[in-house]
C-alpha positions in Angstrom: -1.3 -28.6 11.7 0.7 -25.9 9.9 4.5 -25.4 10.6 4.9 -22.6 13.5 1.4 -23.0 14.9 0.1 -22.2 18.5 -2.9 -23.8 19.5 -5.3 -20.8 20.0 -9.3 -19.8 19.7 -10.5 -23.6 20.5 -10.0 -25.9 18.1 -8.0 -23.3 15.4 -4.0 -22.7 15.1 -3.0 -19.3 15.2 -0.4 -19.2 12.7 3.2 -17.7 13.2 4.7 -17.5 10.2 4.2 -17.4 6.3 5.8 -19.1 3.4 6.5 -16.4 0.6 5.7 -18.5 -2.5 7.5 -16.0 -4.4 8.9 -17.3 -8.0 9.0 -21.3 -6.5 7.3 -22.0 -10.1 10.1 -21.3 -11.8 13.0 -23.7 -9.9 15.5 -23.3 -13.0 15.3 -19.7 -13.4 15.7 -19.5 -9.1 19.6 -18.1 -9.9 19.0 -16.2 -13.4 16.2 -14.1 -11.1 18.6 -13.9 -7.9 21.6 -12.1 -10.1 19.1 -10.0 -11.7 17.3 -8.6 -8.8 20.8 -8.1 -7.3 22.0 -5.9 -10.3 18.7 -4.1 -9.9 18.7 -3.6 -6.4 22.8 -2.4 -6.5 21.8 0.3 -9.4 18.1 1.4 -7.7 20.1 2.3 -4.5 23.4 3.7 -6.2 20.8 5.6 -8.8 18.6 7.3 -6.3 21.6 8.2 -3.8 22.9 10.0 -6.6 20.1 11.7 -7.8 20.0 12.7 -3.8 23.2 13.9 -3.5 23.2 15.8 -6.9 20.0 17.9 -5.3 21.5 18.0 -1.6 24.8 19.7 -3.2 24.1 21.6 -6.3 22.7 25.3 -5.5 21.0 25.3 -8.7 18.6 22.4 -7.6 17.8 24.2 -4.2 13.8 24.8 -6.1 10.4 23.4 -5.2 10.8 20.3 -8.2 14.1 19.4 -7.1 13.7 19.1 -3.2 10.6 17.1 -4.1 12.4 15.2 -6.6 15.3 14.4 -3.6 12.4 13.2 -1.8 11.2 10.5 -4.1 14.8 9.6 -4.4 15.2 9.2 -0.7 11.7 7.0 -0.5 12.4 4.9 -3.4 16.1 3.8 -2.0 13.9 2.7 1.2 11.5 1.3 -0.4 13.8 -1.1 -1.9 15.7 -2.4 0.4 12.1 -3.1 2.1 11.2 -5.7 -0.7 14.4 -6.7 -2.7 16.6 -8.1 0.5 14.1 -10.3 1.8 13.2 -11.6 -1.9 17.1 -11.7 -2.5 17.8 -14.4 0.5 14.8 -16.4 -0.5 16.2 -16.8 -3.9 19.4 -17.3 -3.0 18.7 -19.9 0.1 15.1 -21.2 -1.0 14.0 -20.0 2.8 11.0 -18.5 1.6 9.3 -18.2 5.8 8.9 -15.5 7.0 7.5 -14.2 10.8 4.1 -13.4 11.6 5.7 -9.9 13.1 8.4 -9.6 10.2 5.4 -9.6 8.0 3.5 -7.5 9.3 6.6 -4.7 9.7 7.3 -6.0 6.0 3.8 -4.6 4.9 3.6 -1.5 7.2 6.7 0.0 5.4 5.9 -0.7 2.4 1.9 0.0 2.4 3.5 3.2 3.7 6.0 4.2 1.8 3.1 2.9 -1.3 0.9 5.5 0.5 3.6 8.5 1.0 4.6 7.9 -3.0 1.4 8.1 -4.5 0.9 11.6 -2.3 4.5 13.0 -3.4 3.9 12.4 -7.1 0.7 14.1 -6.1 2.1 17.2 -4.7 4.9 17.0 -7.7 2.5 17.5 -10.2 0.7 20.6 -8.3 4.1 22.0 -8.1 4.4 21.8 -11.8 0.6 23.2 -11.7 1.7 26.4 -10.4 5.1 26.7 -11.9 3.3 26.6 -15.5 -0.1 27.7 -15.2 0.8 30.5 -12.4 4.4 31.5 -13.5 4.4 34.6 -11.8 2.8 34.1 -8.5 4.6 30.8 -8.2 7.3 31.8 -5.9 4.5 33.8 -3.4 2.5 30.5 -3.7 5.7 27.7 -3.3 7.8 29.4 -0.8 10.6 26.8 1.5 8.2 26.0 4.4 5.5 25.1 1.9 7.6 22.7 0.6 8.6 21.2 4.0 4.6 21.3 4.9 3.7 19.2 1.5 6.9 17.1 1.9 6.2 16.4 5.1 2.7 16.0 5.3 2.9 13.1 2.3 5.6 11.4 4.7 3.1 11.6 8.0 0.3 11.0 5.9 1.4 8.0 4.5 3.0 6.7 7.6 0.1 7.5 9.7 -2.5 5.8 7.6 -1.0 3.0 6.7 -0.5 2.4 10.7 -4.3 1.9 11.3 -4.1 -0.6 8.5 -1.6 -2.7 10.2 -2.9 -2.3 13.6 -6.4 -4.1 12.4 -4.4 -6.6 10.5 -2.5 -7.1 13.5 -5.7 -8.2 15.4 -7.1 -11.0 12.7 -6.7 -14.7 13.3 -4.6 -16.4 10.9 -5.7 -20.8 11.6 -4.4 -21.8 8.1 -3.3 -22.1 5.3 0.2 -20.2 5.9 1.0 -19.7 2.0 1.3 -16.3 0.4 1.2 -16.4 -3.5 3.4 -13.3 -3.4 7.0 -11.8 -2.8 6.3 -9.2 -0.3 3.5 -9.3 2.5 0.5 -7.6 1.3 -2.8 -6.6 2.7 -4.9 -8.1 0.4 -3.3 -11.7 0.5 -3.3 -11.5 4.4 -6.9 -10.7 4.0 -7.9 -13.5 2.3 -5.3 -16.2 4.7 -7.3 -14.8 7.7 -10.2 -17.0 9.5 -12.2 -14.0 10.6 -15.2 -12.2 8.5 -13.4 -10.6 6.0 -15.9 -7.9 5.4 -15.2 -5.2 7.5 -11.3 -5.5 6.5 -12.4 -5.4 2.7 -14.4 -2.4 3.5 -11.0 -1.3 5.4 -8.9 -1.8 2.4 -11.8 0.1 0.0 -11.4 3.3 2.0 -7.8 3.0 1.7 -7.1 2.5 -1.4 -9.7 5.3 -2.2 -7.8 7.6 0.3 -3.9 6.9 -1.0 -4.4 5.9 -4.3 -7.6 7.5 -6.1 -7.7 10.8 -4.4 -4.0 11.5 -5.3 -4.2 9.9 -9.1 -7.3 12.2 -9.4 -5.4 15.2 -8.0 -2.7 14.5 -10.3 -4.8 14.0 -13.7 -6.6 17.6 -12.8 -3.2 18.9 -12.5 -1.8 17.7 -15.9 -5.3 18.5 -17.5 -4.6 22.2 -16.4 -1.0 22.1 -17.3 -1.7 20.5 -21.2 -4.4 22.8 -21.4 -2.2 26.0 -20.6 0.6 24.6 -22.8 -1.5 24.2 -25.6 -2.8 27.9 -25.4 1.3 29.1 -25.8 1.5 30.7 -29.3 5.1 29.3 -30.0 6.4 26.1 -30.5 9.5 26.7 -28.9 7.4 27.8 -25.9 5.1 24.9 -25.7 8.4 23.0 -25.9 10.1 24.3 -22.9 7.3 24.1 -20.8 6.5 20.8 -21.7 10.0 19.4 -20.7 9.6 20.7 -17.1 7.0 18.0 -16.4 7.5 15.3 -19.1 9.6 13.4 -17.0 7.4 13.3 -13.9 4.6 12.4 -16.3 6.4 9.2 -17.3 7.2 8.6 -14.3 3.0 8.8 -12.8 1.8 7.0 -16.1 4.1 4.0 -15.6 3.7 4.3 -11.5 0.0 4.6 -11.3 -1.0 2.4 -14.4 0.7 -0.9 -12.7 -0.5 0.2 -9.0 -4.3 0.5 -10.4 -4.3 -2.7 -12.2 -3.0 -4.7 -8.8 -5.2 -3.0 -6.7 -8.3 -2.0 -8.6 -9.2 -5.1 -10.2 -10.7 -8.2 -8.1 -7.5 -11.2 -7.5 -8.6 -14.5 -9.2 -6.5 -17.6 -10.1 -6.8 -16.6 -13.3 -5.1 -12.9 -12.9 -2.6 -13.9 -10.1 0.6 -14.6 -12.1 -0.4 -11.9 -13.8 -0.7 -9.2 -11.0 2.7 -10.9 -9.5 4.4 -9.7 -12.7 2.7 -6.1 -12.6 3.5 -5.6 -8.9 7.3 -6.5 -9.9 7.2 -3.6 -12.3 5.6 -1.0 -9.8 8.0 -2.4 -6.4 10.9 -3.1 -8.3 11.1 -1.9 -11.7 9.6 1.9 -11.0 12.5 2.5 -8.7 15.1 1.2 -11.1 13.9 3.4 -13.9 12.9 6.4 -11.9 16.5 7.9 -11.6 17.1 7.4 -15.4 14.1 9.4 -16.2 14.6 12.2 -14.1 18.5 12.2 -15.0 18.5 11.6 -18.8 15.9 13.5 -19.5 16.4 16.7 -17.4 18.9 19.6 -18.1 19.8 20.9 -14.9 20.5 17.2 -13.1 22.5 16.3 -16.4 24.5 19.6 -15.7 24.8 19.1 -11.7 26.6 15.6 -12.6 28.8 16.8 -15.1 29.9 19.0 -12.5 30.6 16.2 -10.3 32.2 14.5 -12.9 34.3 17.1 -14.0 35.5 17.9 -10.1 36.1 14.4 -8.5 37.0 12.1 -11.6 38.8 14.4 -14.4 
């Protein structure tokens, strides 16, 4: 039998909990990766707090980008105290178990929050759309209870669809093996631990990555094909410039998002490509949140300006 096991369906165990393999095949580096995912984790959440606070008390980043931008802030901080604490305590103690229940909730905020991001940096780059390629009837079109509506409806879309995920994942048998080769409960490793027909959950797990992943990621290349094309049809340099900066950084920030997320998702998991897509999905959960507040910060006038405010008022 399996460790946690209840005898269930006949002669199967219905598992109740899961061992998070994690980085077990790497004992010696077990501390190294522990006080690095620590220093990450401290500077993700310190980061994106700032980069919330900044837009929350700075008039000047009261606009469409900015209240959007507050929002990725708010959902990356989440999202990584969803996935670093748990991989943090397994590092640190070697418990690497994890509830049938705790996994599940693991993987309905996350596949969630995976959903809401991928629809935010959606409706991020169709604000940049308008703002560049509509200039003058961008504040008719992008008015405040538009934003709250596209804000809002990535949050409930996100939440909402990912919920019909968990509930059918919720109602699979797990009889063994209780091993995940991952550091964070996913759908497609839970898939493949489950005794039942694996079919219709496949064809599940199609539709949504289709409906979170594809659909926004084409939304947002149409945007950006509009917004080059435009940019290239300014006469000056100086021009193409400026409106090139406005976007740039949310550009990096959808390249770097959307390649890793494509390559984990799109492509079948083999033996073979495991380690591999381990590494990439460490880059998308826990590097992209790390790096996201740089981007915006260090390459963006007015949130440079907002914290030299804050600098100049509460430290000088």
């Amino acid at each position: 039998t399996y460790p946690m096991a209840n005898r269930a369906h006949g002669n199967k165990t219905s598992i109740t909990e899961f061992i998070l393999l994690g980085f077990q095949t790497l004992p010696e580096l077990q501390f190294f990766l522990f006080l690095l995912f620590l220093v990450t984790y401290i500077v993700t959440v310190a980061g994106n707090l700032l980069i919330l606070a900044l837009v929350v008390a700075d008039h000047n980043l009261h606009t469409p980008m900015y209240f959007f931008l507050g929002n990725l802030s708010c959902l990356e901080t989440c999202y990584s105290s969803i996935i670093l604490p748990k991989m943090l305590a397994g590092l640190l103690t070697g418990v690497q178990s994890i509830s049938f229940s705790g996994c599940l909730t693991q993987y309905y905020f996350f596949g969630s929050l995976v959903g809401t991001e991928c629809f935010l940096l959606s409706v991020m780059s169709y604000d940049r759309y308008l703002a560049i390629c509509h200039p003058l009837r961008y504040t008719a079109l992008m008015r405040g209870r538009d934003w709250l509506r596209l804000a809002g409806g990535s949050w409930i879309g996100g939440f909402l669809g990912n919920g019909i995920a968990t509930f059918s994942l919720s109602l699979l048998t797990f009889c063994g093996p209780n091993t995940i080769d991952h550091f964070l409960c996913d759908l497609d490793p839970l898939i493949r631990l489950s005794c039942n027909d694996s079919q219709m959950m496949e064809t599940l797990v199609f539709i949504f990555i289709l409906i979170f992943s594809l659909v926004p990621f084409l939304l947002t290349v149409t945007s950006y094909i509009c917004i080059i094309a435009t940019i290239l049809r300014i006469p000056s340099t100086r021009g193409r410039q400026k409106a090139f900066s406005t976007c740039s950084s949310h550009l990096i920030v959808v390249t770097i998002y959307y390649g890793t997320l494509l390559i984990v998702y799109m492509f079948p998991t083999t033996d073979l490509l495991g380690d591999f897509q381990k590494v990439v999905s460490i880059i998308y959960t826990v590097l992209t949140p790390l790096v996201n507040p740089l981007i915006y910060s260090l390459r963006n006038k007015e949130v440079k300006d907002a914290l030299r405010k804050v600098i100049w008022f509460h430290v000088i």
